[in-house]
N, C-alpha and C positions, 0 to 999 in steps of 0.2 A: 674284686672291687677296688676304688682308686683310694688310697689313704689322702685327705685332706694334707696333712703333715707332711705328706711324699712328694704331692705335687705342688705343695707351696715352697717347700724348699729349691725347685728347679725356678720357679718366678724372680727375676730381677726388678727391684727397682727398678733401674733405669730403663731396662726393656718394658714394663708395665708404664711407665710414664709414655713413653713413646709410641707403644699402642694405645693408650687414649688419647694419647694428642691428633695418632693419626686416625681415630676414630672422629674423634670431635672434629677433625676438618674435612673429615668425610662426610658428616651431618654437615656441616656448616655448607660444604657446596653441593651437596643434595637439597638442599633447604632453599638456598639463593636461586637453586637451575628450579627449583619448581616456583618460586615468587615470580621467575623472570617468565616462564611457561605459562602461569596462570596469568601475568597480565600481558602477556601476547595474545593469551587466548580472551580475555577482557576485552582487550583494543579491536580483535577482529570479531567478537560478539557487538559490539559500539557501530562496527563500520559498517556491518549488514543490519544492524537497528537503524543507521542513519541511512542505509541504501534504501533500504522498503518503507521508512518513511517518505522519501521521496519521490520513491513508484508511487504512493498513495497520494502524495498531495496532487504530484501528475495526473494521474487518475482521477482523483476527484475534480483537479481542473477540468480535464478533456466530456466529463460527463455533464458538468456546469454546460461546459461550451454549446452540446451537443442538447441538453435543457432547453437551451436558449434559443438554441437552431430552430426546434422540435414546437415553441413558443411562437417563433415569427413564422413559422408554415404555419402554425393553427390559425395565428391570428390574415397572414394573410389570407389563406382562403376562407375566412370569416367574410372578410372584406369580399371578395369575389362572389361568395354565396349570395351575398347581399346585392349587390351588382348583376348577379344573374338574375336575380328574384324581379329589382326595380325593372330590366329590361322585361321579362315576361310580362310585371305589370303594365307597363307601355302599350307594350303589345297586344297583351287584350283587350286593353281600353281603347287603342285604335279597332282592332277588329270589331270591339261592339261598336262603336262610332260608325264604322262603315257599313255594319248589318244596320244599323237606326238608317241612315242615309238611302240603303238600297230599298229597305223597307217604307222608307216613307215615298223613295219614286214610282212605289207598286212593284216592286223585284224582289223575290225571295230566293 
């Protein structure tokens, strides 16, 4: 077993100062390399939060756009539907027109 008394007699002062100094500045720049680490690693968790915000707002534009697109084909062929429809009415209103006419010359 180590006697307390045996091995404190081998410890210097000045050697014991100087291992803690160069301990304490071995924490002091293990400490500064991780603050510097963590906020590299901060700044590049910011820049992929600011990138995929920005795929999203992208995105939510392009589907707006693509809404809208989706809105003027409904509404156009609203319009068209409508347009087919008055022309069929036209249409059979001339055709009965013209069965009244043949019918009333005696032609069926």
């Amino acid at each position: 077993m180590c006697n307390p008394n045996v091995v404190a007699s081998f410890i210097n002062v000045d050697i014991m100062s100087r291992c803690t100094g160069a301990w304490l500045g071995a924490t002091t720049l293990t400490g500064g390399i991780n603050a510097i680490m963590l906020r590299r690693e901060r700044e590049r968790a910011d820049e992929e939060r600011k990138r995929a915000d920005e795929e999203r707002k992208r995105a939510d534009e392009r589907i707006e756009q693509l809404m809208n697109e989706l809105r003027e084909e409904r509404q156009q062929s609203a319009q068209e539907r409508q347009a087919m429809l008055a022309t069929i009415a036209e249409l059979t209103s001339a055709i009965s027109e013209l069965r009244q006419q043949n019918n009333g010359n005696g032609q069926s």
